[in-house]
TITIBA-506953 format. One line per 8 residues: number of its first residue (from 1); their letters; for each residue x, z, y of N, C-alpha, C. Coordinates in steps of 0.001 Angstrom, whole numbers, plus 500000, padded with zeros to 6 digits. Example, Ala and Ser with C-alpha at 12.3 -4.5 7.8 and 13.67 -1.06 7.14 Angstrom:
1	AS	513190:507800:494310:512300:507800:495500:513200:507800:496700 ~ 512850:507080:497750:513670:507140:498940:512900:507870:500030 $
This chain:
1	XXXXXXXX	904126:955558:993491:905038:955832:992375:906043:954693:992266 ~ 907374:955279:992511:908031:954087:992262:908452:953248:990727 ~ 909536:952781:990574:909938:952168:989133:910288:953080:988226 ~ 911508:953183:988836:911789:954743:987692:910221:955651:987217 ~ 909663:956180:988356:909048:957264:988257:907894:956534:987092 ~ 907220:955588:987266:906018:954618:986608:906790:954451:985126 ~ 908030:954291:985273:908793:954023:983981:908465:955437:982846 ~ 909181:956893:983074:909416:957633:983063:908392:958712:983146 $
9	XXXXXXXX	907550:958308:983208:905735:959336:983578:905788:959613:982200 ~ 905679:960419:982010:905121:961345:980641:905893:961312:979261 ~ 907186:960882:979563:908558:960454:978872:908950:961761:978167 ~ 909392:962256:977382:909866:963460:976722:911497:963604:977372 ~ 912363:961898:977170:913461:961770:977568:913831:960402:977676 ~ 914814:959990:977970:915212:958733:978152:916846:958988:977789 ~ 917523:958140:977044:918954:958447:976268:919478:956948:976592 ~ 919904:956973:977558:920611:957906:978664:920059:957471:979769 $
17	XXXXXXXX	920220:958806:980794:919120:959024:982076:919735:957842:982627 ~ 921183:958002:982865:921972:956782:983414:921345:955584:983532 ~ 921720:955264:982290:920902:953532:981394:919536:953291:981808 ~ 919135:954603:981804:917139:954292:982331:917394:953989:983434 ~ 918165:954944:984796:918114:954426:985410:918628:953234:986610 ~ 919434:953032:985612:920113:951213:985727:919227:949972:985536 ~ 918394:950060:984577:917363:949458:984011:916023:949244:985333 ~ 915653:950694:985475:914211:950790:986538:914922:949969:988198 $
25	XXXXXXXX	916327:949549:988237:916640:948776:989311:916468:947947:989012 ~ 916574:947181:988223:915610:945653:988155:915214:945531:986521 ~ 914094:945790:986300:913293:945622:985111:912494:944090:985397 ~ 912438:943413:986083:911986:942368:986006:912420:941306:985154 ~ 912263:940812:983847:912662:940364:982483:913037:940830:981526 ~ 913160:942310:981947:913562:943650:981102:913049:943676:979544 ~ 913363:943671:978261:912296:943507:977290:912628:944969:976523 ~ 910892:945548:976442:910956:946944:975804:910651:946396:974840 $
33	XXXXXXXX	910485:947803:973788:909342:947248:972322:909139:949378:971792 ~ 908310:948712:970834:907726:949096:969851:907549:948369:968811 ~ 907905:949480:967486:907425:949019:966020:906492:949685:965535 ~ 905520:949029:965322:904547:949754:964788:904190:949117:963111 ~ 904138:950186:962260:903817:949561:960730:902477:949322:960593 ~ 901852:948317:959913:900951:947915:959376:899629:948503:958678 ~ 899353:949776:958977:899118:950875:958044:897608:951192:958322 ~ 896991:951026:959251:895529:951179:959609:894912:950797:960578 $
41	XXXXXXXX	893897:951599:961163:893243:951529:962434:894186:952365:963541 ~ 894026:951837:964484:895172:952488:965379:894619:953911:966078 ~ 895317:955137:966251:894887:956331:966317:895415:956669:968038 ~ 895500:957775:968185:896241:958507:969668:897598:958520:969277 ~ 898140:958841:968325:899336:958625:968260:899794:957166:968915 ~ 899262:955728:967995:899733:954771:968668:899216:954785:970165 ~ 898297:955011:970441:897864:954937:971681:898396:955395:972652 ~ 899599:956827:972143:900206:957177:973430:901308:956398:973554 $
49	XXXXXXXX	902102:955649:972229:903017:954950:973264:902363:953871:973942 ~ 901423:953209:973552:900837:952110:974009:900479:952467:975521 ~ 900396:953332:975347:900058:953785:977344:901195:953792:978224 ~ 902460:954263:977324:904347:953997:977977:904463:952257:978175 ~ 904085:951400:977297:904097:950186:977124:903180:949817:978213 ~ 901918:950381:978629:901555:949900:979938:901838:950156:981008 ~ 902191:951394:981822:903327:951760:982230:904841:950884:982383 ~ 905680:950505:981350:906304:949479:981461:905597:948007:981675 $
57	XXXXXXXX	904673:947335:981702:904348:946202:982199:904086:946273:983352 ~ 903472:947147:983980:903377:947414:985615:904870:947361:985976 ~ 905297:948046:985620:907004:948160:986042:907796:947081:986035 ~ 907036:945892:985897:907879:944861:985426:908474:944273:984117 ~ 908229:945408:982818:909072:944868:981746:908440:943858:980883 ~ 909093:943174:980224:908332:942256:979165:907906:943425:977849 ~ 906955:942754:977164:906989:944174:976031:906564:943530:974917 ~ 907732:943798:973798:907944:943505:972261:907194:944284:971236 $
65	XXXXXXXX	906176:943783:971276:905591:945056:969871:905770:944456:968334 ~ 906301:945190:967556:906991:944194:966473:906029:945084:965411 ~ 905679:944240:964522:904187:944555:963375:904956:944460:961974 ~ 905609:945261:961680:906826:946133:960963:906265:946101:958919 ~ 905958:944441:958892:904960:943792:958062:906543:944252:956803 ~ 907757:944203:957325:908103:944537:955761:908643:946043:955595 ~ 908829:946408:956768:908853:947806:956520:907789:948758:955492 ~ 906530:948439:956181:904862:948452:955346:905191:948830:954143 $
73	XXXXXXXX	906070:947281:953447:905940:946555:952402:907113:948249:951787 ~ 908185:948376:952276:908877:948990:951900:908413:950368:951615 ~ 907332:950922:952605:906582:952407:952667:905223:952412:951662 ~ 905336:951101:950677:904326:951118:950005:903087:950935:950349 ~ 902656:950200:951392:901373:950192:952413:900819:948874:951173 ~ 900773:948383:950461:900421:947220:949915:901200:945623:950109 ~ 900562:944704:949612:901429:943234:949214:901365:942932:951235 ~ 902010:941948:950927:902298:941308:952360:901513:941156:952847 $
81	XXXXXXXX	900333:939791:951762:899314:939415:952133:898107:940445:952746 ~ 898197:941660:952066:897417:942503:953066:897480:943100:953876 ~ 898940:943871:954030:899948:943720:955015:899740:943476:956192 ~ 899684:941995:956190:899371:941561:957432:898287:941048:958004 ~ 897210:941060:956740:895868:940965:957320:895369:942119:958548 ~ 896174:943762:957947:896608:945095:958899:897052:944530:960207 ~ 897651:943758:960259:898632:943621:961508:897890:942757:962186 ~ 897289:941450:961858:896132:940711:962639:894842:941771:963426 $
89	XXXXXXXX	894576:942645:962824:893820:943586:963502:894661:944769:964304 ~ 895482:944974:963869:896174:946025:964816:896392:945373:966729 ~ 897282:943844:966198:897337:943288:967495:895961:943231:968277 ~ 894896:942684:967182:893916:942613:967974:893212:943813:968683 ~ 893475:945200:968148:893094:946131:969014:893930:946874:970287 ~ 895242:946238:970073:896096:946848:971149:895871:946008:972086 ~ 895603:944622:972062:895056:943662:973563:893730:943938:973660 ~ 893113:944741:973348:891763:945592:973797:892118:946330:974513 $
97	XXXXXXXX	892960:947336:973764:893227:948357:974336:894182:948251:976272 ~ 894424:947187:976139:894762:947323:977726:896438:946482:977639 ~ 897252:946213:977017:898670:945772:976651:897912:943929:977108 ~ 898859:943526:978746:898509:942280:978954:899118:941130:978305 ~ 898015:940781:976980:898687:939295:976412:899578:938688:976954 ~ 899816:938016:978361:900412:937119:978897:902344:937395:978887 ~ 902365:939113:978594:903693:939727:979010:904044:940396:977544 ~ 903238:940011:976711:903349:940931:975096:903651:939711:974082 $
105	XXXXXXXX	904828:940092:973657:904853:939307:972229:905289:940083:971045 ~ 904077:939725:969878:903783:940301:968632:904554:939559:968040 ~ 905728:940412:967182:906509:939818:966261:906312:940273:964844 ~ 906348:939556:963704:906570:939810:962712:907831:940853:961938 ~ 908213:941648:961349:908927:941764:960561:909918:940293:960074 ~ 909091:940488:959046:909307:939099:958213:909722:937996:958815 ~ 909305:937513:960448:910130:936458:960823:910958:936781:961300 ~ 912265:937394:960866:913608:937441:960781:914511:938612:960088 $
113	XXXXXXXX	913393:939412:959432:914061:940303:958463:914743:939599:956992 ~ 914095:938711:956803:914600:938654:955727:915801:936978:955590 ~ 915916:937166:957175:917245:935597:957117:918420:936899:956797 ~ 919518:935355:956154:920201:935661:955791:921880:936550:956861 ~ 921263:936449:958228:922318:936921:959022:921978:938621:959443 ~ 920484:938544:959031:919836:940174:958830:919947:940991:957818 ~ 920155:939645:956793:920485:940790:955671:921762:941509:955236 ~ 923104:940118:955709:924056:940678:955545:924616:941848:956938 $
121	XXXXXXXX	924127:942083:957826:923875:942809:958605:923599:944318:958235 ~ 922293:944067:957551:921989:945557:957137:922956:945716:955560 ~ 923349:944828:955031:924303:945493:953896:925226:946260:954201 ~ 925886:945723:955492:926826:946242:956087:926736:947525:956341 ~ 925487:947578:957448:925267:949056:958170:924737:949983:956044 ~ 924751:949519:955636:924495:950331:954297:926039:950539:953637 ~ 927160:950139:954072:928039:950164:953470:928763:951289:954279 ~ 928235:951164:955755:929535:951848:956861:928406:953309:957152 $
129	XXXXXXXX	927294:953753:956605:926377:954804:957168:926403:955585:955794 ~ 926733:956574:956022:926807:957600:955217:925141:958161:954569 ~ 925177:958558:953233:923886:958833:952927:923105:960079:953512 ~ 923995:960670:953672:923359:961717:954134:922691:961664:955845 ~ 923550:960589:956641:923163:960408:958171:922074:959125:957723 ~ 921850:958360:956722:920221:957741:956552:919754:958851:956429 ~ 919755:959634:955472:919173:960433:954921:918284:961191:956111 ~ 919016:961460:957310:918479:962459:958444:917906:961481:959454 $
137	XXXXXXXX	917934:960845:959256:917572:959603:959881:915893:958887:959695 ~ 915760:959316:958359:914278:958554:957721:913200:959558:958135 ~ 912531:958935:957815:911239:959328:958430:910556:960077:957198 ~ 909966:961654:957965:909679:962912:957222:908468:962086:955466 ~ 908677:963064:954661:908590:962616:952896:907668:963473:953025 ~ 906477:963074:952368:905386:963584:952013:905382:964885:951073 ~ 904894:965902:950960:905153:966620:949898:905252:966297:948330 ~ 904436:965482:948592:903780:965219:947240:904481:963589:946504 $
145	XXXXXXXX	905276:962886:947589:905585:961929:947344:907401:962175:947334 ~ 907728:961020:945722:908900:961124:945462:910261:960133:946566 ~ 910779:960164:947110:911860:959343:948165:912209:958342:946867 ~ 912474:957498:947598:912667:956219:947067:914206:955581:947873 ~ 914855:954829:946915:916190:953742:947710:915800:953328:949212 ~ 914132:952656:949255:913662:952091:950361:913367:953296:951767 ~ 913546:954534:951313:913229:955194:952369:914680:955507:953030 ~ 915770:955619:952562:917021:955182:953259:916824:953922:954022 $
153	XXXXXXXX	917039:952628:953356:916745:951533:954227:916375:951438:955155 ~ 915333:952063:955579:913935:952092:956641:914680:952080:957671 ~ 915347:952989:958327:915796:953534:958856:916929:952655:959862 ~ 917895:952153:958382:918877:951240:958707:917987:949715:959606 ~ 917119:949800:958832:916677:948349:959535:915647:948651:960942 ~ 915691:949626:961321:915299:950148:962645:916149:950370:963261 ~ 917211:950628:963018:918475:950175:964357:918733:948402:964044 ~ 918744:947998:963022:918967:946483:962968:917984:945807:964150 $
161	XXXXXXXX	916987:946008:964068:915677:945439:964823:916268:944965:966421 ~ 916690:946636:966493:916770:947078:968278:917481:945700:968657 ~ 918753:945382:967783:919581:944219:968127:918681:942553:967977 ~ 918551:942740:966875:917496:941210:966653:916659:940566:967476 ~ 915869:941812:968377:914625:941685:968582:915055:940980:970455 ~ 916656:941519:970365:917154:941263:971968:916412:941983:973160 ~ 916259:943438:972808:915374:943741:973742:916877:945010:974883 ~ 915934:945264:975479:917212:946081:976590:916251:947675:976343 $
169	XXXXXXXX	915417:948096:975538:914971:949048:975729:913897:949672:974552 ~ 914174:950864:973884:913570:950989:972993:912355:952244:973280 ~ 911356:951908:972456:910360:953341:972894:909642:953656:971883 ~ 909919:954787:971369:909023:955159:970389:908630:956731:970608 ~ 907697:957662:969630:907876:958703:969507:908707:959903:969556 ~ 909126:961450:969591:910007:961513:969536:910817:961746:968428 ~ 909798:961412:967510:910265:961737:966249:910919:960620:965817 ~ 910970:959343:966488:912270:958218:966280:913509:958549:966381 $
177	XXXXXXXX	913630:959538:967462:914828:959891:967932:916075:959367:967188 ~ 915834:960206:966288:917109:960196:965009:917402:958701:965001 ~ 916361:957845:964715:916443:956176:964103:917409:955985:965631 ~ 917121:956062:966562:917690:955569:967961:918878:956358:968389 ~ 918760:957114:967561:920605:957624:967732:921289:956739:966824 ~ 921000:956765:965670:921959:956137:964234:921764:954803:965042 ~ 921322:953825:965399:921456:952508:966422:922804:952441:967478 ~ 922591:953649:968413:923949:953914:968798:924955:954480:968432 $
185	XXXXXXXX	925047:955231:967584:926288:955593:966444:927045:954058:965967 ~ 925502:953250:965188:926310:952404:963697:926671:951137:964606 ~ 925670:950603:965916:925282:949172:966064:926397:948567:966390 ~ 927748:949617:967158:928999:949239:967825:929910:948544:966320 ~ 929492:949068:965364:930543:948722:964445:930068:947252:963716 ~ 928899:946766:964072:928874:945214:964292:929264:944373:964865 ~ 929956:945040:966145:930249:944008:967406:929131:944418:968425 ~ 927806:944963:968243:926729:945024:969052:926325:945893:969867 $
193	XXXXXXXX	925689:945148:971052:925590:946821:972166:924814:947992:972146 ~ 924570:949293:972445:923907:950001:972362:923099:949968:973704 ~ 921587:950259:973392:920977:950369:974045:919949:951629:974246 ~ 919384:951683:975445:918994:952992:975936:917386:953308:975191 ~ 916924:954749:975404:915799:954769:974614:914846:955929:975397 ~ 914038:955019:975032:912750:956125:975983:911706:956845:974776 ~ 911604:957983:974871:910878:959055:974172:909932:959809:974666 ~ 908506:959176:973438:907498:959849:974389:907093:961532:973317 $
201	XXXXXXXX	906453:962007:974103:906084:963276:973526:905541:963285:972106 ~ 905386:964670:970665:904450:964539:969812:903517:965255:970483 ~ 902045:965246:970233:901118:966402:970315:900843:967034:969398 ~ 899942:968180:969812:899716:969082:969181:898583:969030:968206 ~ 898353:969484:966928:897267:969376:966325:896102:969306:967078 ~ 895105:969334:967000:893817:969361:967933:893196:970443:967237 ~ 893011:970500:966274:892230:971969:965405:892748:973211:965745 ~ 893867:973000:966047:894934:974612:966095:895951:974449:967543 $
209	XXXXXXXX	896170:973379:968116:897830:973526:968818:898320:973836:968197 ~ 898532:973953:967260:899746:973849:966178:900252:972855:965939 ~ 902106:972566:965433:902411:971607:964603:901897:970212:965316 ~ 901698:969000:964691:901789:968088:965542:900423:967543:964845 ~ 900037:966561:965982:898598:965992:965675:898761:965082:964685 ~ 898201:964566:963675:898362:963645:962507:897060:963196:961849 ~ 897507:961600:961526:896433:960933:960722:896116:961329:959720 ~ 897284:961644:958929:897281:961861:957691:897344:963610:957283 $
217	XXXXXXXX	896976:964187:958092:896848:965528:957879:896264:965898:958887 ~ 895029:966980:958939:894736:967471:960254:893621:966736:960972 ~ 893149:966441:962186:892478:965454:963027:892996:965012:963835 ~ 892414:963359:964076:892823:962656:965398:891764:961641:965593 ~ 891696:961143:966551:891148:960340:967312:891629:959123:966811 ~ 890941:957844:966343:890987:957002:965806:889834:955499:966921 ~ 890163:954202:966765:889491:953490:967000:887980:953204:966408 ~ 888030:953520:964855:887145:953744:964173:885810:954677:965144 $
225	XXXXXXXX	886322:955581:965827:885220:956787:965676:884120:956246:967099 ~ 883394:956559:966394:882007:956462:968176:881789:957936:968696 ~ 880930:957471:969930:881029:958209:970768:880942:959915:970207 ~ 879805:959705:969090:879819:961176:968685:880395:961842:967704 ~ 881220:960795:967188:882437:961201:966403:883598:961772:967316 ~ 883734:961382:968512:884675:961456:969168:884227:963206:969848 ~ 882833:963240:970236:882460:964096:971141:882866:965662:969384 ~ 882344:965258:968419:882431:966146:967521:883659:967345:967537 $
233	XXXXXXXX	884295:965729:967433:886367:966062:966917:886897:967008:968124 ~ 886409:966247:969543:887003:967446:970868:885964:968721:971221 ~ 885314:968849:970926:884269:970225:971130:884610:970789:969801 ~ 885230:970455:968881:886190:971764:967571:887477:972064:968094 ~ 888136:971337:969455:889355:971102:969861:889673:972755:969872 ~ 890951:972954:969584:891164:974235:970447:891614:974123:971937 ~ 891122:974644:972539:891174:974749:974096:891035:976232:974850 ~ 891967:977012:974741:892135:978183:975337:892616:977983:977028 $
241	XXXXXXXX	891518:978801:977471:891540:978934:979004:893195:978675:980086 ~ 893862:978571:979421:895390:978605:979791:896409:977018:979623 ~ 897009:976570:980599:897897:975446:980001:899407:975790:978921 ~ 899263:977004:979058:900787:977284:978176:900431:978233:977029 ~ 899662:978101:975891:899440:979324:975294:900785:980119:974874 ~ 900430:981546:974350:901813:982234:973463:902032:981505:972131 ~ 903092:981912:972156:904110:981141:970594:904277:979917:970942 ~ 904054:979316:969815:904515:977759:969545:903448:976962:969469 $
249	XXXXXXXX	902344:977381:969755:900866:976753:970023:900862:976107:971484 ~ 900457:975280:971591:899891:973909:972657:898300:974026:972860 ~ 897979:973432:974342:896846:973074:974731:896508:971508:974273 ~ 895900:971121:973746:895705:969872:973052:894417:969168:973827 ~ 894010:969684:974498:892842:969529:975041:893553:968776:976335 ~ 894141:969602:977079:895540:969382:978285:895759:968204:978203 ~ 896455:968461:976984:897779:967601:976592:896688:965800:976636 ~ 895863:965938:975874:895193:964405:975998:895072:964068:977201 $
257	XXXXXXXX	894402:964817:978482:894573:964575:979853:895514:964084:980093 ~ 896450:964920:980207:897345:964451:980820:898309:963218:980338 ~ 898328:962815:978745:899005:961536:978232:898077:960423:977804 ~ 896930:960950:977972:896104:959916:977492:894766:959318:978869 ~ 894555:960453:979380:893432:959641:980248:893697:959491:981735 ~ 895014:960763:982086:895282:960227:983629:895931:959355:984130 ~ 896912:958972:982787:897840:957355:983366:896758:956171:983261 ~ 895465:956390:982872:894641:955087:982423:893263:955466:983316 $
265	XXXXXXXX	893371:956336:984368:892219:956520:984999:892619:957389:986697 ~ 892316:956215:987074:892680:957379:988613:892205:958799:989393 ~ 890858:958790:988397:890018:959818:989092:888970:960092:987587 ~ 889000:961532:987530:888458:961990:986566:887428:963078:987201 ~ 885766:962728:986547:884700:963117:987523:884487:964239:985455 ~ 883948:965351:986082:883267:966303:984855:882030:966533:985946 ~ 881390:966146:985122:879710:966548:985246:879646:968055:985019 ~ 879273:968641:985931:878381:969963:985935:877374:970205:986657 $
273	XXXXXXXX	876151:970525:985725:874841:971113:987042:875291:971586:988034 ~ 874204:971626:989053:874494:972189:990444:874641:973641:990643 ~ 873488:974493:989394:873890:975764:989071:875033:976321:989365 ~ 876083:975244:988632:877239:976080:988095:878471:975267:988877 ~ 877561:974688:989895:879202:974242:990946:878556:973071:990803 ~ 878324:972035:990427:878425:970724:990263:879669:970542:989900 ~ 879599:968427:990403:880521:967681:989687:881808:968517:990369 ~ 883291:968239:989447:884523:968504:989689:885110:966765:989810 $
281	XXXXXXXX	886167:966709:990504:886642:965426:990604:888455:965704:990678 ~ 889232:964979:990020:890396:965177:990264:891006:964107:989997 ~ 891913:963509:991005:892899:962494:990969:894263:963227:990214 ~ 894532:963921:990259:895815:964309:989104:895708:965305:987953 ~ 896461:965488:987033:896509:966130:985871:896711:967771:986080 ~ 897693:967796:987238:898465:969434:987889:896480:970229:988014 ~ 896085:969225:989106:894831:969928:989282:894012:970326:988311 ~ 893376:969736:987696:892545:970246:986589:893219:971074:985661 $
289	XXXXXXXX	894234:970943:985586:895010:971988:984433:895012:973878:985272 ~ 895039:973613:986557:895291:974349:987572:893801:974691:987372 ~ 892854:974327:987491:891398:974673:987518:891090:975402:986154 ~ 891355:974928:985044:891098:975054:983781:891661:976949:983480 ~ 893118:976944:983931:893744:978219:983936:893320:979557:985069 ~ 892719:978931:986129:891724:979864:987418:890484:980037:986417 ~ 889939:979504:985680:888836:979606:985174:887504:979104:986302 ~ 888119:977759:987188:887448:977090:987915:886303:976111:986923 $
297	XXXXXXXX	887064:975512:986314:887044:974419:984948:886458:975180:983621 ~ 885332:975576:983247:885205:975600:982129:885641:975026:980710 ~ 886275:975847:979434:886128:974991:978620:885725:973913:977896 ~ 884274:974322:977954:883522:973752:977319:882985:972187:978450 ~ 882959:972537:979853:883146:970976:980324:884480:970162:980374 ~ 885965:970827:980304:886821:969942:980008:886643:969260:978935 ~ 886312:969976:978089:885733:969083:977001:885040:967894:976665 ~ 883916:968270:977112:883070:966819:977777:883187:965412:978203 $
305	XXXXXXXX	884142:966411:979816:884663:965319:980328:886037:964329:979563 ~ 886813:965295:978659:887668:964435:978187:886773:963448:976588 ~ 885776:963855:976079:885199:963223:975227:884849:961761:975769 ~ 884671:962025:977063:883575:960704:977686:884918:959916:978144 ~ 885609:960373:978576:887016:959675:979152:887590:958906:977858 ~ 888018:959322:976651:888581:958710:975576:887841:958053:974865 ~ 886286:958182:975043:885269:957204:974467:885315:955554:975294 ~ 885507:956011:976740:886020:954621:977318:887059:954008:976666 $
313	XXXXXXXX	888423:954684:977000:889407:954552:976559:889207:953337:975084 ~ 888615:954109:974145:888793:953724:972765:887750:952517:972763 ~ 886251:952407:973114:885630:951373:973200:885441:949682:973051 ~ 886599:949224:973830:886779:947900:973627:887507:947728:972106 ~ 888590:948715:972157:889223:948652:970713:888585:948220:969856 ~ 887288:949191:969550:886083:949687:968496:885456:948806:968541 ~ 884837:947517:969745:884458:946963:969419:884849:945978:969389 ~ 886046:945380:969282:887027:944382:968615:887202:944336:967421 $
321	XXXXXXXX	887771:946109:967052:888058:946184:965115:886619:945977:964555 ~ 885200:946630:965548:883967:945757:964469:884104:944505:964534 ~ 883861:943800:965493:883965:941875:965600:885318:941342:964858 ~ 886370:941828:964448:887268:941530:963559:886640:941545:962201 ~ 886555:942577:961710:885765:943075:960603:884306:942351:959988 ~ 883406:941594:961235:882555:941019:960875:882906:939533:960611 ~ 884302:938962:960558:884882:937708:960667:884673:937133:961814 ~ 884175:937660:962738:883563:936539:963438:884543:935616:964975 $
C-alpha cells in the first residue's frame, strides 16, 4: 500500500483530492490533527478516527490531537478543572489505544485559546461570518436542549484552531465537514491559508443500521465495556446476510470490520467447529463481506469473530482507564 493509498483507506473524502494528493508526496513532517472534546470515555466513534490518525503515522505524518478543554467548557461538559481531569484520561487511553507517543502531541485548548492574538482573531471571524453560515456550521442541538451564543462560537473557533495549531491537515468525522468548509471560506479573510481535509465515514446505528451510531442515543462500543459487554452489544447487532441492505439501512456489523478491525489486524481467524466448515481466515475486508453475502460466513459467527476482534482492540484502553481510575 502506498502513501496516498495508507493515507486515504477508509476516507469518506479528502477536500481537495488535489491537496491530499500533494501532501501523500512527502508527508514526512506533515502535521495532521484531531479535536477531540473532553466529554468521556472514548467510544468507536473516537476510535475510528483514531485508526485514520494511525494510518497517518505510518504514512509519515506528525499527529496533533488537541483536548478541546474550552470548547467542553463552552458545550457545558463542566468547570475546567474537571474538564481536564477528562482529558488526562482520554490521552491516556488513546496511547493505549495504539497512537505512537513519540509522533503525537496533546494540546490543550486553553494553551492558546484564550491569548490575546486568538481572541481578537475569532472576534473578527464573528464579525465577517454571517449567522446563519455559524449557524449551519455548529454542531447538531439536542432536542431537548436550548442553543446558546456559545454554540455559534464553537464552530468559529474550529476553523481558528486549524490555523493555530500549524498543522497542514485536518481530520475529523464527516459530520465536521461543514466546520472545515467555513475554515476555507472565512480563514483567507485573515491573511491565512486554507488547508485540506480528510473525512472519515459516520456509522450506522448498531441496533437498526439506521441513522448513525451514537453515545448519546442508541448503542456503542465504549472503552468502559468488557468482554461480555462487548460480546452482548454485537450479538443484538443487526446483521442481515447481505453487505448493502434496501433503503437507507447499513450493515453495521460490516461496517466495524471493515473501519475498525481490518486496518488494525492483518488476518482475521472466526472460529467454527469442524461440523460446519471449521476455522475461516481472511486477510481482507472484500472477502469476508463476500463470504457473509454467499452465505459462506454465518451471521451469527461474524459476530463472534468481530466481538473477540474489538475486545482486543479495546483492552489495553480498559485497562489503562481502570489503572487511571485507581490513581495509581
Amino acid at each position: 500500500m502506498n502513501t496516498h493509498e495508507l493515507m486515504t483507506r477508509n476516507a469518506e473524502e479528502v477536500v481537495t483530492a488535489a491537496e491530499g494528493e500533494a501532501l501523500a508526496e512527502d508527508p514526512d513532517g506533515k502535521r495532521a490533527y484531531v479535536g477531540y472534546e473532553p466529554s468521556g470515555v472514548l467510544h468507536l466513534g473516537h476510535l475510528l478516527t483514531a485508526n485514520k490518525l494511525i494510518d497517518l503515522q505510518e504514512a509519515g505524518f506528525d499527529i496533533v490531537v488537541l483536548l478541546a478543554d474550552v470548547h467542553a467548557y463552552l458545550n457545558g461538559k463542566g468547570t475546567f478543572e474537571e474538564i481536564r481531569e477528562t482529558a488526562k484520561q482520554m490521552r491516556a487511553q488513546f496511547l493505549a489505544y495504539g497512537l505512537d507517543e513519540t509522533d503525537t502531541e496533546f494540546v490543550y485548548g486553553s494553551s492558546y485559546q484564550l491569548e490575546d492574538d486568538y481572541v481578537l482573531d475569532l472576534h473578527t471571524l464573528e464579525v465577517e461570518t454571517t449567522l446563519n453560515r455559524a449557524q449551519r456550521a455548529m454542531a447538531e442541538i439536542q432536542s431537548d436542549e436550548t442553543p446558546t451564543v456559545s454554540h455559534v462560537v464553537y464552530p468559529l473557533m474550529q476553523a481558528l484552531d486549524i490555523e493555530y495549531l500549524d498543522i497542514d491537515l485536518a481530520v475529523g468525522g464527516l459530520d465536521q465537514r461543514k466546520v472545515h468548509m467555513l475554515a476555507r471560506d472565512e480563514l483567507p479573510s485573515l491573511g491565512y491559508d486554507v488547508r485540506p481535509a480528510l473525512h472519515t465515514p459516520i456509522l450506522g446505528d448498531l441496533s437498526t443500521g439506521e441513522g448513525k451510531m451514537s453515545s448519546s442515543e442508541g448503542v456503542t462500543i465504549s472503552m468502559e465495556d468488557d468482554r461480555e459487554a462487548i460480546e452482548e452489544k454485537v450479538n443484538d447487532a443487526y446483521c442481515p446476510p447481505e453487505r448493502d441492505p434496501e433503503g437507507d439501512t447499513v450493515n453495521p456489523v460490516l461496517e466495524l470490520f471493515q473501519y475498525h478491525v481490518f486496518p488494525r489486524f492483518d488476518r482475521v481467524v472466526v472460529d467454527r467447529p469442524a461440523e460446519y466448515g471449521g476455522d475461516l481466515e481472511y486477510e481482507d475486508f472484500e472477502a469476508l463481506a463476500d463470504d457473509l453475502e454467499s452465505g459462506e460466513l454465518h451471521p451469527a459467527d461474524a459476530k463472534t469473530a468481530l466481538a473477540e476482534y474489538l475486545d482486543r482492540l479495546i483492552e489495553p484502553g480498559r485497562e489503562r482507564l481502570a489503572t487511571f481510575r485507581s490513581g495509581e
